[in-house]
C-alpha positions as CSV (number, residue, x, y, z in Angstrom):
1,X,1.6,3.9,-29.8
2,X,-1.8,4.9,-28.7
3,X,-4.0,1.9,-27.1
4,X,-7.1,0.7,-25.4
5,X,-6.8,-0.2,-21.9
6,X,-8.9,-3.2,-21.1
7,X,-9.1,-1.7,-17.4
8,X,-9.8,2.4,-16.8
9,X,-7.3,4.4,-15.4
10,X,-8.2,4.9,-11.4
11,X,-7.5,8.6,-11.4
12,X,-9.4,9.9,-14.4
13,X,-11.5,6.8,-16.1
14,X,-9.6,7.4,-19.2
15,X,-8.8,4.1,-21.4
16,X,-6.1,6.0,-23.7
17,X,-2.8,4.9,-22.9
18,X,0.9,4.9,-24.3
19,X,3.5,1.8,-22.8
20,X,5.2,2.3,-19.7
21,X,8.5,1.1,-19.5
22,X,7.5,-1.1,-16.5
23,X,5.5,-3.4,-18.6
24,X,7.0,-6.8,-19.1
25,X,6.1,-10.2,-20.5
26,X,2.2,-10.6,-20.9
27,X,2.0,-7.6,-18.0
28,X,0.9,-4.3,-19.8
29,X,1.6,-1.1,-18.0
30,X,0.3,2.0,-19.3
31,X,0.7,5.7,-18.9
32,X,-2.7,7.8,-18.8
33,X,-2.7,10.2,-21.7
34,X,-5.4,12.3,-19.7
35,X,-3.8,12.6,-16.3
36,X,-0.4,10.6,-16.5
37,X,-0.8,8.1,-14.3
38,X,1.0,4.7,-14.3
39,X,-1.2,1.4,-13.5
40,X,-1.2,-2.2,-14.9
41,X,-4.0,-2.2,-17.8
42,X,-4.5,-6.0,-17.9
43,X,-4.8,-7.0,-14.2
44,X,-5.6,-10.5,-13.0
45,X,-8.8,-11.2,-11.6
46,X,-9.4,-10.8,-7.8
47,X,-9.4,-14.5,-7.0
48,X,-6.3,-15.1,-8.8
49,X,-5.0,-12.5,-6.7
50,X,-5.9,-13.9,-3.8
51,X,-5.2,-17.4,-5.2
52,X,-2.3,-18.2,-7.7
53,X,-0.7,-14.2,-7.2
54,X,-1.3,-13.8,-3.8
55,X,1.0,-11.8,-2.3
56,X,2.8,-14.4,0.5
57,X,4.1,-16.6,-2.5
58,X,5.3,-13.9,-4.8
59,X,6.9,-12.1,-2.6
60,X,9.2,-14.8,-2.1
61,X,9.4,-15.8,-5.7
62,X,10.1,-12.4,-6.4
63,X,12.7,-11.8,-3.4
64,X,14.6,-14.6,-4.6
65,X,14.8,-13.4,-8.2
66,X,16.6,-10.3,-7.2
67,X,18.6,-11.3,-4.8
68,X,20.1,-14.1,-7.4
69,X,20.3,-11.3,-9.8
70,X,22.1,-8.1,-7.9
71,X,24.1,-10.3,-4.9
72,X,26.4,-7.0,-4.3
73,X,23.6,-5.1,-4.1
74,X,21.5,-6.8,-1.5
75,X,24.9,-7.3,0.4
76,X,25.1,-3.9,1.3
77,X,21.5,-3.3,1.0
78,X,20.8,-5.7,4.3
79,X,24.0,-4.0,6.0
80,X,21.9,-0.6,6.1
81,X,18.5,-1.9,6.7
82,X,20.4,-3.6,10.2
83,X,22.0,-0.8,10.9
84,X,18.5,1.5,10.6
85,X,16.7,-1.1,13.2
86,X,19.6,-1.2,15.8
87,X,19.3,3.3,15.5
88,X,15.6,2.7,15.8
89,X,15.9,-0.2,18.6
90,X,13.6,-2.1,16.0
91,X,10.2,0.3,15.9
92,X,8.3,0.4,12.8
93,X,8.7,3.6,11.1
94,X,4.3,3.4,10.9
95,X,4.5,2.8,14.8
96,X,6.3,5.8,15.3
97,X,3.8,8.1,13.2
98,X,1.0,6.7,15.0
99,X,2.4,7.1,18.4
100,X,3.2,11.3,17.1
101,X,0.4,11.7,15.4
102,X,-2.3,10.1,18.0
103,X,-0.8,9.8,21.6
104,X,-4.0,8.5,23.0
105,X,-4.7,6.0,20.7
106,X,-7.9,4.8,19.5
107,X,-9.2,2.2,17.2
108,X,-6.7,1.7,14.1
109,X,-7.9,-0.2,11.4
110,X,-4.8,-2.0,9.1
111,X,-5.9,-3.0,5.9
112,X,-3.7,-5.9,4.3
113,X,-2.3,-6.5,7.2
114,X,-1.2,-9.6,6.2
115,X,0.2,-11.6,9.7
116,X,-0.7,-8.8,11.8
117,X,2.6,-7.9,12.8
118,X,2.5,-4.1,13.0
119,X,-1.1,-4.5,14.8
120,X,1.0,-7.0,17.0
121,X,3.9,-4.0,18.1
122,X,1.2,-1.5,19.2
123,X,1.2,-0.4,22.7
124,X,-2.3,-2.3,23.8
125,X,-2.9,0.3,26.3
126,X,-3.6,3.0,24.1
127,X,-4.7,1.0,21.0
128,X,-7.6,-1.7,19.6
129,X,-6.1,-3.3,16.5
130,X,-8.8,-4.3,13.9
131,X,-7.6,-5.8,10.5
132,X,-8.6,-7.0,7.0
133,X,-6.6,-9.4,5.1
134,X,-7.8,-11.7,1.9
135,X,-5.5,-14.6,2.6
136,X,-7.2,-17.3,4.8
137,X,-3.8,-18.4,6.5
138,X,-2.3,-14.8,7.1
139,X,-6.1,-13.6,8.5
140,X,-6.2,-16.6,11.0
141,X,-2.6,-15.5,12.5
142,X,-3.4,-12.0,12.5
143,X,-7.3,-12.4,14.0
144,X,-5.6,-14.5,16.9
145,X,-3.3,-11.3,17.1
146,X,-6.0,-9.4,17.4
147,X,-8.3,-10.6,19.4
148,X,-6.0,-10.8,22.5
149,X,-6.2,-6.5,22.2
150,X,-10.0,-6.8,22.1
151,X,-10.0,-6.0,18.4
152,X,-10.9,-8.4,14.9
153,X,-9.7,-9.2,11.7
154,X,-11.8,-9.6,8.6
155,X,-11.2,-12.0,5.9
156,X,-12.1,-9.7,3.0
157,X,-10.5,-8.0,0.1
158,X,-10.5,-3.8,1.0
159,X,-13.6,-3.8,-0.6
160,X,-15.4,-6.6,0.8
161,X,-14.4,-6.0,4.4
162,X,-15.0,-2.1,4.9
163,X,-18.4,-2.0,4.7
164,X,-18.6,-4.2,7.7
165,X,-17.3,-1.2,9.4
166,X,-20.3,1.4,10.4
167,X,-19.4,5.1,10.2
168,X,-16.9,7.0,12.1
169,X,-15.7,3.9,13.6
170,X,-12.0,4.2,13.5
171,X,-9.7,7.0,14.8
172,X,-6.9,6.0,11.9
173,X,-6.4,3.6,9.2
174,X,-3.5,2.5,8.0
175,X,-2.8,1.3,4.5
176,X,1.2,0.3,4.2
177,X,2.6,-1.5,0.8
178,X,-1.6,-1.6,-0.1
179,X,-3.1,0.4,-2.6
180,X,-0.2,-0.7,-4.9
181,X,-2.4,-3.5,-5.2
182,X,-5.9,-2.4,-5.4
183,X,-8.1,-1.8,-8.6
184,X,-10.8,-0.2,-6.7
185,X,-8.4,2.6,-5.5
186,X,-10.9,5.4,-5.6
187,X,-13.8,3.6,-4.2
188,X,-11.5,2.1,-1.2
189,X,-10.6,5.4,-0.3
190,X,-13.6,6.6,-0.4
191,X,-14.6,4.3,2.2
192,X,-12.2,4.5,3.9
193,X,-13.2,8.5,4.9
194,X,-16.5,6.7,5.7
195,X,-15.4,4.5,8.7
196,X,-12.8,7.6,10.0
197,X,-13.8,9.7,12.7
198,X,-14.2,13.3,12.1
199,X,-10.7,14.4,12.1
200,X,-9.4,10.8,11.8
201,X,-6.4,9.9,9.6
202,X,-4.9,7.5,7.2
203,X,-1.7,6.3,6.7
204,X,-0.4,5.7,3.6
205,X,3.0,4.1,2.5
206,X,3.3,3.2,-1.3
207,X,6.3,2.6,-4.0
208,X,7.7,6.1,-5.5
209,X,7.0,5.6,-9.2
210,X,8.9,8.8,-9.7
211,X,12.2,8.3,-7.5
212,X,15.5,7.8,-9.8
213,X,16.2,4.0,-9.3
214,X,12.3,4.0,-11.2
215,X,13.5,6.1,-13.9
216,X,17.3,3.9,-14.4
217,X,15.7,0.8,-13.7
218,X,12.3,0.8,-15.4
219,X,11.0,-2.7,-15.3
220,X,13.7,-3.9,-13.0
221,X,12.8,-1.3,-10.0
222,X,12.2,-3.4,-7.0
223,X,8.6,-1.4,-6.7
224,X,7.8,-3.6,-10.5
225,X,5.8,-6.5,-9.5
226,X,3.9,-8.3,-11.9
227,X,0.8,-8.9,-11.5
228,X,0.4,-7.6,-8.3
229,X,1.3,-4.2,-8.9
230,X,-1.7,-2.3,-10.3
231,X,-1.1,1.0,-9.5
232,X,2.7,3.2,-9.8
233,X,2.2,6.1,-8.0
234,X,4.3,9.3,-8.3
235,X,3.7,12.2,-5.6
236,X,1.6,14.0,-8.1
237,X,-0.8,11.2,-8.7
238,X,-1.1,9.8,-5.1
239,X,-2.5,13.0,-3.8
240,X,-4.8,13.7,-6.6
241,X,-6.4,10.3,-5.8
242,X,-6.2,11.0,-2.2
243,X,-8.4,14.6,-2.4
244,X,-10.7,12.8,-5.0
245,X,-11.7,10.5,-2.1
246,X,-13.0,13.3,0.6
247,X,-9.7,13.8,2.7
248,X,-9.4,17.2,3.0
249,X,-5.7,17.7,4.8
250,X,-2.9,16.1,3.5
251,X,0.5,15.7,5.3
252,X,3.2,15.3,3.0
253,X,6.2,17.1,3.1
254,X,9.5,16.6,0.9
255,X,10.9,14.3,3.1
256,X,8.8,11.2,2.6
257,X,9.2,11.7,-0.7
258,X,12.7,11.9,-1.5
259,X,13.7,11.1,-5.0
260,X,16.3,8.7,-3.6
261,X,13.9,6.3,-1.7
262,X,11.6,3.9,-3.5
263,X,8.9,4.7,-1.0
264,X,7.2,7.4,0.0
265,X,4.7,7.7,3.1
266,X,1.7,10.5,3.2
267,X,-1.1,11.0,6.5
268,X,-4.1,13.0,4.9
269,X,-7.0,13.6,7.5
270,X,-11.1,13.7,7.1
């Protein structure tokens, strides 16, 4: 059935949709009959986003769900992850890119970076960590984090906080497990090729709306989160929105994309 989105689609501003099969509950999830793409129609407002959804409290709700749910699963599931971080002597897979990417370093700017953990595992030689983070609690930690590198964090949504940046500020920007969760996608990304340095990059990590465990699973796939999902991305989608903001080089080959992986990871350039 053919409906009215109370929100537009972020790729094409289109309010036509058809149900997705990740909707659930009160959550509505709709497939854009003009472009295709998958984002939650009915989101919550910003503050209760921040507030009542925030994302520290549902992740755990959420963990704890499926865990209690698929026991076996997460059994073996843990067993790899382990196994991955003793290969990788613990580096973050976005620590690695950065340190391929940009040997020198520069000024990275992490948007929801939550604690400031990965900001907190960068060599401080070659990098100045700068952050923004809507959470009061989570921005305190990280700021403190932050500040010991000679960078900041900003306690902002995206949209709030990167106009505080002037132009060309930033050598890269990273945006890991983020625009999943913004409405303003375009307009984020739009400034976020403001405050990059010609030749500057982004990082982008995001759930794989098109791998197979999305397709079996539909409203079950771990990337599902209600509400704080708003956006399930496929390849196709994520670098249509991407080239609509101004980047004009994208880096994404088949193997951050595989079919099997709920994620996929993309570096597109100003």
């Amino acid at each position: 059935m053919i409906k009215e989105a109370n929100r537009a689609c972020p790729i094409c501003e289109s309010q036509q949709v058809v149900p997705s099969r990740f909707s659930k509950d009160n959550w509505k999830v709709g497939v854009c009959l003009e472009c295709g793409m998958i984002y939650l129609t009915n989101p919550p407002e910003q503050q209760a986003l921040m507030d009542e959804f925030a994302w520290e409290k549902t992740k755990l709700i959420e963990r704890k769900k499926r865990r209690e749910k698929r026991v076996v699963y997460y059994f073996f599931s843990d067993g790899v992850k382990k196994i991955r971080a003793t290969v990788r002597r613990g580096s973050r897979k976005e620590v690695r890119l950065l340190e391929k990417l940009r040997p020198s370093g520069g000024r990275l700017l992490d948007i929801g970076c939550a604690d400031g953990g990965t900001l907190a595992s960068l060599d401080e030689k070659h990098w100045k960590p700068y952050g923004i983070e809507p959470s009061p609690g989570l921005a305190a930690r990280a700021d403190t984090l932050c500040g010991e590198s000679g960078g900041y964090v900003v306690k902002e949504t995206a949209m709030g906080g990167l106009p505080l940046f002037e132009p060309n500020f930033f050598d890269a920007v990273m945006m890991r497990s983020f625009l999943e969760h913004e409405v303003h996608v375009t307009e984020v990304l739009g400034e976020v090729c403001r405050v990059l340095k010609p030749e500057g990059f982004a990082m982008v990590k995001v759930p794989n709306a098109a791998c197979w465990n999305a397709k079996l699973r539909g409203s079950g796939w771990p990337g599902v989160r209600h509400p704080d999902h708003v956006n399930y991305f496929t390849p196709r989608h994520l670098r249509r929105v991407i080239e609509q903001a101004g980047f004009v080089r994208i880096k994404f080959p088949w193997t951050w994309r595989f079919l099997t992986s709920d994620n996929m990871w993309l570096v597109c350039y100003k």
